[in-house]
N, C-alpha and C positions, 0 to 999 in steps of 0.2 A: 656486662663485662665479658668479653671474651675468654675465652682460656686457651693458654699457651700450651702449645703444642711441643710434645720431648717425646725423641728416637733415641734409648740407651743401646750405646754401641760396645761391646767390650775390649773389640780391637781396634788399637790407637790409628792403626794405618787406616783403617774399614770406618771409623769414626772421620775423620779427617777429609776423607774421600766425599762422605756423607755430605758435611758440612760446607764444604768447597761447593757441593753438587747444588745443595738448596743456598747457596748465597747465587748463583750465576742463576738459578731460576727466579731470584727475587724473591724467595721465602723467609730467607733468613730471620724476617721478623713475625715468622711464623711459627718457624718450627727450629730449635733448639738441640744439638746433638750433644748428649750429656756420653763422653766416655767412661767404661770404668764398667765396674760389676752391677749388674741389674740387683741384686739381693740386696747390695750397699745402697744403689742409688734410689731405686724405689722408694724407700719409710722416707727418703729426703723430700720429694716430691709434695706439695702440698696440696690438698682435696681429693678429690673422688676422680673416676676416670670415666669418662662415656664412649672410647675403645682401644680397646690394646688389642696389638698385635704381636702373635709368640712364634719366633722364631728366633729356637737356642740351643740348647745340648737337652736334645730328646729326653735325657733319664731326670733333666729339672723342671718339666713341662708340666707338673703335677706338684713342686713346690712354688711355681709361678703362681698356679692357679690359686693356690690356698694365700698367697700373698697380696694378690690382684681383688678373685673375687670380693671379699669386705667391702672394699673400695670401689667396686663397681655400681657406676648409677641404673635405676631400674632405665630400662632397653638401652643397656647399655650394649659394646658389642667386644665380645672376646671371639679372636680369629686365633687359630693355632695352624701353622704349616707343617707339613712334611707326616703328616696324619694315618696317612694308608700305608704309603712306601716305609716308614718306620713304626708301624706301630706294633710290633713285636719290643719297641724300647720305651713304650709308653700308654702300656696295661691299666696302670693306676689313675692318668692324666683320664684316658677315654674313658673309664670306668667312672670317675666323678664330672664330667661334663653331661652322660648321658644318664648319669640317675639322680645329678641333683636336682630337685622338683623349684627351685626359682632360675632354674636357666631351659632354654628351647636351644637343643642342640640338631643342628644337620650336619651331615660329613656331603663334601662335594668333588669333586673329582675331575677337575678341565685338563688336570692333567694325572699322571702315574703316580705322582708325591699325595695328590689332595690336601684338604684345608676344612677345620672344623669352623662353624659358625654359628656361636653362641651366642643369645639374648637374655640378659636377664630381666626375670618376671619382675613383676611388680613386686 
């Protein structure tokens, strides 16, 4: 069985946009644009995740994680944006990526923001 694919959006414009964007690219029955708060929508969600990707308000990118990981399948993949260029607002977020011992973390850098990319171990 495949599994359905969800982008929580928390702004209804930016949601909407989304949604429009993947129906004109014929995804729509792919992937699912849930608006509304990620902390609400998330426990709704049902099963495990094999990748999420975090791009949100810097200082919750470390209650994301704690929210997500459980839920992560082994190599699974957690992506966080905006890593380097903010990370004076997310101490806490980089400090448990890079020392929890079931994830392989690298920081990458194609651009000035950079992007963390997490695997979890088995």
């Amino acid at each position: 069985m495949e599994k359905r694919r969800r982008s929580i959006e928390y702004d209804p414009a930016r949601a909407k946009v989304a949604a429009d964007n993947l129906r004109s690219a014929g995804l729509a029955d792919v992937v699912t644009v849930v608006p509304g708060d990620a902390f609400v929508q998330i426990p709704k969600v049902p099963g495990d995740f094999d990748f999420v990707f975090l791009d949100a308000w810097k200082r919750d990118y470390k209650r994301f994680f704690d929210l997500v990981l459980p839920r992560l399948e082994p190599r699974g993949l957690l992506l966080a944006h905006n890593v380097v260029n903010k990370q004076a607002e997310m101490h806490d977020f980089l400090d448990a990526i890079t020392r929890n011992p079931k994830l392989f973390t690298t920081i990458v850098s194609p651009s000035s923001e950079g992007m963390s990319v997490s695997v979890k171990l088995k």
